[in-house]
Backbone as CSV, one residue per row, in Angstrom:
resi,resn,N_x,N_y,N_z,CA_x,CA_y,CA_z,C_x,C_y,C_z
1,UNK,2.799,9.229,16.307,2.486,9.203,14.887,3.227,8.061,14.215
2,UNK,2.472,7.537,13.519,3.115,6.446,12.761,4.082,6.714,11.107
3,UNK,5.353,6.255,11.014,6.023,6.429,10.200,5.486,5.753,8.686
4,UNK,5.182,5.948,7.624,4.816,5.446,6.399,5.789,6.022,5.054
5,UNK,6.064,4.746,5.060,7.556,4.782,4.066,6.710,5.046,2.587
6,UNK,7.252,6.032,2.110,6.732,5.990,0.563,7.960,5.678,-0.508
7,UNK,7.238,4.796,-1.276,7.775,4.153,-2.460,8.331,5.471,-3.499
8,UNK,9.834,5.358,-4.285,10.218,6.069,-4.805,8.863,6.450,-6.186
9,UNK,8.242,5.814,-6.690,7.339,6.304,-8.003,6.156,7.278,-7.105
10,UNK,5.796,7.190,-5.805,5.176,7.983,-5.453,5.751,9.145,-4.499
11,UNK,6.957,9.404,-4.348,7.178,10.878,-3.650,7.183,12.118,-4.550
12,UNK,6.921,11.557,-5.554,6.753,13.149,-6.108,5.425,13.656,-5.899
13,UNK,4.555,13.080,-5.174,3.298,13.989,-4.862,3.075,13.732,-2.861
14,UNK,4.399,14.014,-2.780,4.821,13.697,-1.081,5.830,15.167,-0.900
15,UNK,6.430,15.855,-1.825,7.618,17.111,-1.834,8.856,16.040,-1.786
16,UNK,8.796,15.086,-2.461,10.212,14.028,-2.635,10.388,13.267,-1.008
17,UNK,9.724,12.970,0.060,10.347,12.316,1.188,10.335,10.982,0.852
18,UNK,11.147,10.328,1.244,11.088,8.976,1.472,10.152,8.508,3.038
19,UNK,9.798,9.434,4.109,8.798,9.112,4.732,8.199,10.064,4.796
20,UNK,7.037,10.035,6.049,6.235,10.885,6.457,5.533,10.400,7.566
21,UNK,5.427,11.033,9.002,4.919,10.700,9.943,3.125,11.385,9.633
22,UNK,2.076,10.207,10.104,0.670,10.852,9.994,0.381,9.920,11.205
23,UNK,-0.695,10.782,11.917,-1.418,9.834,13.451,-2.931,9.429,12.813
24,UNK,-2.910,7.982,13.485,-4.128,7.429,13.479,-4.344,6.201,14.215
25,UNK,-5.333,5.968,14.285,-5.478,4.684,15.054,-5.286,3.355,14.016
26,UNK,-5.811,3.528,13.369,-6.053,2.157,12.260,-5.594,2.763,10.429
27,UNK,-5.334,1.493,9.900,-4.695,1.665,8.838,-5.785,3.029,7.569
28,UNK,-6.901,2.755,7.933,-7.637,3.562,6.877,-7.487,5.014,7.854
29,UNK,-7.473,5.376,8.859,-7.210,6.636,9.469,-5.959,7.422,8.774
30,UNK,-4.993,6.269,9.211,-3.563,6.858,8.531,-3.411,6.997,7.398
31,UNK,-3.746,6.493,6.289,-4.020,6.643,4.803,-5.096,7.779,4.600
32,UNK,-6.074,7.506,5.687,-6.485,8.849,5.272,-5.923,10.396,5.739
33,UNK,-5.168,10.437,6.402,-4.556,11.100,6.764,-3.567,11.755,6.147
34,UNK,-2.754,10.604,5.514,-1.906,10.773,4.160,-2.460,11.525,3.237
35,UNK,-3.713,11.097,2.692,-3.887,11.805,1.322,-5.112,12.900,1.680
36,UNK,-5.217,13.430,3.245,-5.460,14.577,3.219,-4.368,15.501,3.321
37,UNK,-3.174,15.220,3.550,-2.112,16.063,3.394,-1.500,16.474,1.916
38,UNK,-1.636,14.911,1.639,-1.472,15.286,0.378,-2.227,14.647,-0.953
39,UNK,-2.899,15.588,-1.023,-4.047,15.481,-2.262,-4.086,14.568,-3.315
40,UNK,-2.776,14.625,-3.946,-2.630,14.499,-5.095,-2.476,12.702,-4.830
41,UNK,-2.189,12.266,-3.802,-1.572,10.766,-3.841,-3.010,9.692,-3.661
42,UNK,-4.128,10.504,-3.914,-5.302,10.112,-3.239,-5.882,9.097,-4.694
43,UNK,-5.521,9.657,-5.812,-5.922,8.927,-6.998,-4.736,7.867,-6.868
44,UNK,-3.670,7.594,-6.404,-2.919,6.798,-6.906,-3.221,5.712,-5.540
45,UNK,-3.596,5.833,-4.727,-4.028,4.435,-3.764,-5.292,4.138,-3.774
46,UNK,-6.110,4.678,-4.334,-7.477,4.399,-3.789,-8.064,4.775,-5.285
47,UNK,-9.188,3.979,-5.682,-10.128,4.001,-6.777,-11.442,5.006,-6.413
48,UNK,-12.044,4.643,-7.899,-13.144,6.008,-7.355,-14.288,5.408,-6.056
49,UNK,-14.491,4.720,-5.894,-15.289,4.010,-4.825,-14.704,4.084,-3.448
50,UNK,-13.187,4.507,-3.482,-12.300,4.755,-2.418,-12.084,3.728,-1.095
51,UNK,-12.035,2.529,-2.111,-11.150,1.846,-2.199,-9.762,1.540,-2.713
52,UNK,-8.897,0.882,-1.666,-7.673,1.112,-2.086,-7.339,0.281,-2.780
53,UNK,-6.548,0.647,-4.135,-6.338,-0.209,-5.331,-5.779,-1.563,-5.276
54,UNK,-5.823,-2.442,-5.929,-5.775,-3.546,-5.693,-4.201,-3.915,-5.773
55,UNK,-3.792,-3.264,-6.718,-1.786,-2.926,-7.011,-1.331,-2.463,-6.055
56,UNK,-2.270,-2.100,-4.805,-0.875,-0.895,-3.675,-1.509,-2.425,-2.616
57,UNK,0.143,-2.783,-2.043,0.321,-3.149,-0.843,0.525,-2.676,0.022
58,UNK,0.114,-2.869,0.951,0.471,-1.926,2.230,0.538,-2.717,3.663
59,UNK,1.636,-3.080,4.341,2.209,-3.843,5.465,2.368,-2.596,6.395
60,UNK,1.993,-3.383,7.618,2.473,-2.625,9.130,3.473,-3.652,9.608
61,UNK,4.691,-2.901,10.115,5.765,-3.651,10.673,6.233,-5.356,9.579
62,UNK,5.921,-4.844,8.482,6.532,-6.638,7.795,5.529,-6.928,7.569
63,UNK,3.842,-6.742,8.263,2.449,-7.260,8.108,1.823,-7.304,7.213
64,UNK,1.819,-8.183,5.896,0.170,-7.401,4.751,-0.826,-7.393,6.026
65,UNK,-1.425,-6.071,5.412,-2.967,-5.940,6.129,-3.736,-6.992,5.658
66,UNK,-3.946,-7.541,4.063,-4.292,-8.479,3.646,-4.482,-9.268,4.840
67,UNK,-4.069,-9.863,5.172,-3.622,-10.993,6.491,-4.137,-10.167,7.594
68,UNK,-4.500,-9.521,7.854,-4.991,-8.898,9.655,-6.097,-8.387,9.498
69,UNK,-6.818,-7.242,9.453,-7.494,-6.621,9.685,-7.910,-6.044,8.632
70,UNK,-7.122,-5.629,8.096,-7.148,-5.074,6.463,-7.468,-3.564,7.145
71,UNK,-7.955,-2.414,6.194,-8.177,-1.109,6.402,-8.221,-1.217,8.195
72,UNK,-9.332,-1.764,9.004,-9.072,-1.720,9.905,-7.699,-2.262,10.631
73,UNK,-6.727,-2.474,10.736,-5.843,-2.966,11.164,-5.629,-1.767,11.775
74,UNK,-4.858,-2.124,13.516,-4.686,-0.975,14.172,-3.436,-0.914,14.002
75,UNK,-3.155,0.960,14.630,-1.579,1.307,14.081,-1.003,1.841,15.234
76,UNK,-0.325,1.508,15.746,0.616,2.629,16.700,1.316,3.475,16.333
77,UNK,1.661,4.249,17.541,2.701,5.274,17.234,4.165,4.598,16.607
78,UNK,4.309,3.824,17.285,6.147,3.385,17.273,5.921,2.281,15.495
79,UNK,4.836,2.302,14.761,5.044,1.381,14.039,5.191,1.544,12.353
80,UNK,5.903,1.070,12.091,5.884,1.749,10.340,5.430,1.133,9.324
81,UNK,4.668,1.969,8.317,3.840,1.687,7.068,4.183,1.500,6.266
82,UNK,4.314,-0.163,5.584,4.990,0.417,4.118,4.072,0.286,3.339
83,UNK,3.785,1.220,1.910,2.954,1.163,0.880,3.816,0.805,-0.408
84,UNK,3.632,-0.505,-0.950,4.347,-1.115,-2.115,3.280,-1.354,-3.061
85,UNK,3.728,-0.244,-4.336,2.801,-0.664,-5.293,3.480,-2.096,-5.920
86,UNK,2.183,-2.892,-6.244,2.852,-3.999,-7.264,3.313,-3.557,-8.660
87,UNK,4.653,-4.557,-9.369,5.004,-4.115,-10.740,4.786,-5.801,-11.107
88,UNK,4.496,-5.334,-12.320,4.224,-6.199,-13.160,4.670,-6.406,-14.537
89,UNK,4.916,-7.295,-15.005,5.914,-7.472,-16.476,6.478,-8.616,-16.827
90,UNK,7.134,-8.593,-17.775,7.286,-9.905,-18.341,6.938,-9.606,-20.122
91,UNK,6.910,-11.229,-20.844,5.934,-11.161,-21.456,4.567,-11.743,-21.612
């Protein structure tokens, strides 16, 4: 199962972890996997077309998917997910 680090603004719809192991082969397996566990995180990565929002980054091992495969990008067991929403600000 692959490790996927969640960002502190989203563990409160995780029971507060800073990770969570989910199995899949490829990056949209494991995300989906994620937010069949947990429901609630399903509006905050993915739009209604379910697609994933354009503000959440999400790297395998250091990787933007951007750059690889994107949703398809494959995942191993030994490899970890990070999901970084973008912030934005200024004036």
């Amino acid at each position: 199962m692959a490790k996927i680090l969640i960002p502190t603004p989203l563990r409160q719809f995780v029971n507060q972890q800073d990770a969570v192991t989910v199995s899949g082969a490829t990056i949209d397996e494991v995300l989906g996997g994620l937010t069949t566990q947990y429901g609630d995180l399903r509006k905050n990565l993915f739009n209604d077309e379910g697609k994933l929002r354009s503000f959440v980054n999400v790297y395998v091992n250091d990787e933007d998917i951007r750059y690889l495969s994107k949703g398809k990008t494959e995942v191993k067991d030994s490899d970890t997910v990070s999901i970084v929403p973008s912030i934005a600000g200024g004036l």
